[in-house]
N, C-alpha and C positions, 0 to 999 in steps of 0.2 A: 506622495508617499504611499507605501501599496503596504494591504496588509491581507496575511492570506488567514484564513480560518477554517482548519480541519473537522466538518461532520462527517467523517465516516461512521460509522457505526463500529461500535467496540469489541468489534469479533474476535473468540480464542484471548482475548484480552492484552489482545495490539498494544494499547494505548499504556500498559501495568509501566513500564520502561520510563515515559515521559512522566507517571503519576511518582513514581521514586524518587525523580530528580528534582521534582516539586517538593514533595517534601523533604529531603536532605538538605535544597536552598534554605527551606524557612525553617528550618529544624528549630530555630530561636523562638521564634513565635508559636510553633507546634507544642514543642516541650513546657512552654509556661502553661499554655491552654490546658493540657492534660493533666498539670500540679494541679491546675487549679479545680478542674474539674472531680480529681479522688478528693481532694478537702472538703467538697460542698456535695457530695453523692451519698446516696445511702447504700446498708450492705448489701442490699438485692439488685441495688443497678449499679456493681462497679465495671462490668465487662459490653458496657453501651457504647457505641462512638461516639465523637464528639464533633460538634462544631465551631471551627477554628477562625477567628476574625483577623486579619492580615488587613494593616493598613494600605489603603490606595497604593499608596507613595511607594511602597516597598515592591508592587507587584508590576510596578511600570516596564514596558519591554524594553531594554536598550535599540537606539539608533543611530546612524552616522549619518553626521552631516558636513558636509563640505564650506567649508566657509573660504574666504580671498583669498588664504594663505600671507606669510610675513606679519611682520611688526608694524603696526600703522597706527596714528596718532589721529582723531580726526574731532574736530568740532562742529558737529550739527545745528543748523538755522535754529533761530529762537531761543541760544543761551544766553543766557545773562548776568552768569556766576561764573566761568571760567574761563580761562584762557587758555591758548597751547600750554600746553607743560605741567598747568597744573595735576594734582592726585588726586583722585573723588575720594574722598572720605567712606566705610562702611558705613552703611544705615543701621541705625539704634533699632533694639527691638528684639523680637522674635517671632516662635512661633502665635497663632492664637488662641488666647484660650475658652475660646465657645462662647462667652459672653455678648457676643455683639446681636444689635436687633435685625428683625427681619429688613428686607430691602428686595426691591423689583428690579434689581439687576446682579450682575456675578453669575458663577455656575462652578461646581466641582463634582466629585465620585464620594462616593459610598465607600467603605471598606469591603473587603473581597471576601465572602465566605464559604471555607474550604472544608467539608466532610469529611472527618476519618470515619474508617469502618471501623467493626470492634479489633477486629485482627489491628491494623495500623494502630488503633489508642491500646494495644496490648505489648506491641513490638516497640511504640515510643516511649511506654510509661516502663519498661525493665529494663530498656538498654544500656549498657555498660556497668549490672549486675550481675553477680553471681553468689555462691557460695561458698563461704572462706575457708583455705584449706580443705578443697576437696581433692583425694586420694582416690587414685586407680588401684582396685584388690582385683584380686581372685575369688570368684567365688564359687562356692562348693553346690554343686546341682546344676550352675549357668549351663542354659540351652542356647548361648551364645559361642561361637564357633569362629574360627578362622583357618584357612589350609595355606600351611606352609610348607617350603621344600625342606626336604632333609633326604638329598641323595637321588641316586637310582638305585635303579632293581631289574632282574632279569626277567622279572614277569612284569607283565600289565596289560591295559586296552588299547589298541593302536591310537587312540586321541592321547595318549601323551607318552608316544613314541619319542625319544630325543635321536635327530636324525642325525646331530654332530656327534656325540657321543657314538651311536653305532657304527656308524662312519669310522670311527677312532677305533673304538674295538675290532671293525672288521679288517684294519690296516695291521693294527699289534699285530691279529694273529696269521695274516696272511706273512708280514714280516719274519712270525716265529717259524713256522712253518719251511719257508723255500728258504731259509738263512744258509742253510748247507748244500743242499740243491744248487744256490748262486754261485758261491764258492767253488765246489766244484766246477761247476760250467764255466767262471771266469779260467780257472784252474786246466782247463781241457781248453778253451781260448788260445792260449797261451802256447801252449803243447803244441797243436794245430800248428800256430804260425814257423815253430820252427821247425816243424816237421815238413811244411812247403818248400824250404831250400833243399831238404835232402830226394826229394822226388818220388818216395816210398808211396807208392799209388795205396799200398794194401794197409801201410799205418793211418793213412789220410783219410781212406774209408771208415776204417775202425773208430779213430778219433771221433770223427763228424756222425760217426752212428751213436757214441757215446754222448754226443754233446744235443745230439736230437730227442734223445729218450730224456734227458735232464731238463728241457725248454718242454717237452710234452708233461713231464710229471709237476712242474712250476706251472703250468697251464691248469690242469686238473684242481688246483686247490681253490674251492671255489670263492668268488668276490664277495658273497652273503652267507651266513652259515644266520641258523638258529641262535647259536650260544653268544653273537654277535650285540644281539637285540638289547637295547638299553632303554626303560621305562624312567620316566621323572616321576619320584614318589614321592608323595603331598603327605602329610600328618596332619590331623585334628590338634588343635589346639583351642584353648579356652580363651577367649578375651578378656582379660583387664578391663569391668565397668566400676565404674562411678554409682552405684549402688548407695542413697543413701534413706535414711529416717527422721523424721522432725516430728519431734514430742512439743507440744504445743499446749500451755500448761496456763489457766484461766482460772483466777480467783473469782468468785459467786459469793462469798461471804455478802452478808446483812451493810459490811461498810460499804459496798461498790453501790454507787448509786447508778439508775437506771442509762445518765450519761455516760459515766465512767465504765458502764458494760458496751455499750453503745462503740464507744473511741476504742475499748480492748478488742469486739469483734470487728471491727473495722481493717485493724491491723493485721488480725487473722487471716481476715480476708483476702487482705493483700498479699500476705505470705502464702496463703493459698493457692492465691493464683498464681502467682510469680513461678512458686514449683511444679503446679503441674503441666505451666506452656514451658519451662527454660528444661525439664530434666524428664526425661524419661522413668526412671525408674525410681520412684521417690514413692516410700510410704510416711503416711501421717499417722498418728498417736495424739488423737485427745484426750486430755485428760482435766476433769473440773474438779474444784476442789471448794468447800469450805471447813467445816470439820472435819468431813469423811471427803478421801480422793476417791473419783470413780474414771474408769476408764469408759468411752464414750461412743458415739458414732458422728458424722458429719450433723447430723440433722439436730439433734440432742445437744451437741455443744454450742452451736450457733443461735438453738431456740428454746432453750428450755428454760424456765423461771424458778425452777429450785435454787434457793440458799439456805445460810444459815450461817455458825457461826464463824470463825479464822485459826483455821491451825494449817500453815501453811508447807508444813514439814509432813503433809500426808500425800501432798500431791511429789513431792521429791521420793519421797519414800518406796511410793507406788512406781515411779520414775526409774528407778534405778536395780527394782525388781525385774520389769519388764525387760528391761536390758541387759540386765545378766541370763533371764530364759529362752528370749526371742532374738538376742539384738547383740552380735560379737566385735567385740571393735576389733577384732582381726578383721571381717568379713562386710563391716557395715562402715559407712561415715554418718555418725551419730549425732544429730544437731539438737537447740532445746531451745524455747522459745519462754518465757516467763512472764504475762501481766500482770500485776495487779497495785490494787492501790499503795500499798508498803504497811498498809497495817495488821497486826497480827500477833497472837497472843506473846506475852513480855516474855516466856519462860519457853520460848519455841523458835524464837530468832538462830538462838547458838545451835541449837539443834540442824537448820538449815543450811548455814554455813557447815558445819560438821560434814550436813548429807553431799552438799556438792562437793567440800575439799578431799575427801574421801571414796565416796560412791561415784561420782558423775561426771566432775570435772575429767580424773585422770584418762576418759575414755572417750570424752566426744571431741569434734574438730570444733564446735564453736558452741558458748550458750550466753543468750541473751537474755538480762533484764530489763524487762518495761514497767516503769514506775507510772503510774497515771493519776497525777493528784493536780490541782491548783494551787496546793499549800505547798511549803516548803518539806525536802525529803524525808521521810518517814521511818521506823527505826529500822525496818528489814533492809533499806537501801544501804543504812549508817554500816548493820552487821556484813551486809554482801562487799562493801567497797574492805575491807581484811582478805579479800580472795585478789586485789587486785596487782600486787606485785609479783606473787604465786604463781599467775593465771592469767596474767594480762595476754596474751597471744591467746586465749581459750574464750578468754569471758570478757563480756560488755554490759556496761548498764546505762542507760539513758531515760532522760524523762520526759515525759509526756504530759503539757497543761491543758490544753484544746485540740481541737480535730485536725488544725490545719498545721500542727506541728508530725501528724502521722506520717506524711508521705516524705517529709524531710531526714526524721529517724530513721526511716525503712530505708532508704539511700544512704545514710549512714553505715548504717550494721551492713550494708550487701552491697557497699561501693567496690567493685572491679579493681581488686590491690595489685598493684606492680611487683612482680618475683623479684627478691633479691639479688 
């Protein structure tokens, strides 16, 4: 058996073709590696690649082999238990499970191990995400363009000359033009032939002088005229984007303990990323909260150690300010992101609910809560589930006990829904 093994060297990146089809084979074993790998990562190495274990067994290359061909029965020397005819029994068992001791004989493989780069643990770990309910607008300033036809014109650049069109035109008018001319000279045709049985030399002459100045003046009208010329005229138009915003809204209160900030940036994180590799044009909106909401920058929300107490209706507040000054839901696809533990002051729950059924929900394509407690759900989750027959196609709420439930949730809220 021959086996051949390709070292060429990986120039212009020959080999990308074969690397794809490798991983879309084991995409099984890919996709676990990379769950496993966001649960057990911290937030500053989530965009690392990974290294993927692929059992032996599964990377083996297929072969053909030829065997006698037909149905054949046959008993080999040295049986002792069988006869013609009989059925061998399956053997009891399975596979093993690692326990057995060493031994000076046998031999197997290792498991095969496969490097993603970051790109690959990026394009594996969002596939078949998006975001829900997103809306193509128009928007007002896009420096985004498209040229489309609407028509011709009788001026333009010779690059977009339309030569059937002028063609066409210059036929109308040559048509328009000798239409009476033809007529005539059929007209005098005619005349001519009867005038040949009478013999009249001097009408015959006349005729055929008449009917020569009529084929010269139908000659004269020229094949291409100016006014002929027919340009294809292109219009500016504005593209239809997908333009959206994600307000991303983190409780800091005194109850988050150092874990539960821990699992909420995580999550961020991953939203983070997810938007700015899957969408071009996507702004983010931090914004932290514990008494007072402040609106934030990338670095500040992710690292800053300010808390305090829980009025969770400051960061909604501030939410929906921002979005009635900066943020049009003609003009934007508005999304909202919400962690926190669910605790918060008794007399500001209803207030919340109020600010989304009112301010927030009406306006964005989708908003999500993130509950992140170990305990059972807490009274903001009890007030937010009153939004959910209102606002079920808007709003989501899930919860979050440990780290390795984050990447399951995130696939949740931005599983790839099938159009109605």
């Amino acid at each position: 058996m021959s086996f051949l093994i390709d070292r060429r060297e990986n120039a212009k990146h020959k080999n990308m073709v074969n690397r794809r089809r490798f991983i879309d084979r084991y995409k099984k074993h890919i996709k676990k590696a990379v769950e496993e790998a966001v649960n057990s990562r911290s937030i500053t190495d989530m965009e690392r690649g990974e290294d993927v274990a692929i059992p032996a067994g599964d990377v083996s290359e297929p072969v053909f082999g030829h065997g006698p061909g037909g149905r054949r029965t046959i008993v080999h020397p040295g049986n002792q238990d069988y006869i013609a005819g009989d059925r061998v029994p399956r053997p009891q068992g399975g596979q093993g499970d690692g326990s057995g001791k060493a031994s000076n004989e046998g031999e197997g493989s290792d498991e095969f191990i496969f490097q993603l780069t970051s790109e690959e643990f990026m394009q594996v770990l969002f596939e078949g995400l998006e975001l829900p309910n997103l809306t193509k607008r128009h928007l007002k300033g896009s420096n985004s363009f498209t040229y489309e036809h609407a028509g011709f014109s009788n001026d333009g650049v010779p690059a977009k000359l339309s030569v059937a069109r002028t063609m066409k035109a210059s036929k109308m008018r040559r048509i328009a033009l000798n239409a009476k001319r033809k007529r005539q000279r059929d007209a005098m045709r005619e005349v001519l032939l009867a005038a040949q049985h009478s013999g009249d030399e001097f009408t015959l002459r006349r005729i055929g002088k008449a009917i020569e100045e009529l084929e010269k003046g139908i000659r004269k009208v020229a094949f291409l005229d100016d006014t002929d010329l027919r340009y294809n005229l292109h219009v500016q138009k504005p593209v239809p984007t997908s333009q959206a915003v994600m307000f991303c809204l983190m409780d800091v209160s005194g109850s988050m303990d150092q874990a539960t900030k821990d699992i909420a940036k995580r999550f961020y994180l991953l939203l983070y990323s997810f938007l700015k590799r899957q969408y071009e044009k996507t702004e983010l909106v931090f914004i932290r909260h514990h008494t007072v909401a402040k609106e934030v920058d990338e670095q500040e929300f992710f690292y800053s150690r300010e808390t305090g107490g829980t009025v969770v209706s400051s960061a909604l507040d501030l939410m929906a300010q921002i979005m009635r000054e900066r943020y049009s839901d003609e003009s934007w696809n508005i999304y909202g992101a919400q962690a926190s533990d669910g605790d918060n002051w008794n007399d500001d729950s209803p207030a919340c609910t109020k600010l989304l059924e009112t301010s927030i929900l009406p306006g964005v394509q989708h908003y999500a809560y993130i509950e992140i407690t170990k305990r059972n759900h807490q009274a903001l989750w009890e007030e937010y589930e009153k939004l959910g027959e209102s606002f079920k196609d808007v709003f989501a709420q899930r919860h979050i006990r440990e780290a390795g439930d984050i990447f399951p949730v995130f696939r949740q809220l931005f599983q790839k829904r099938v159009a109605a």
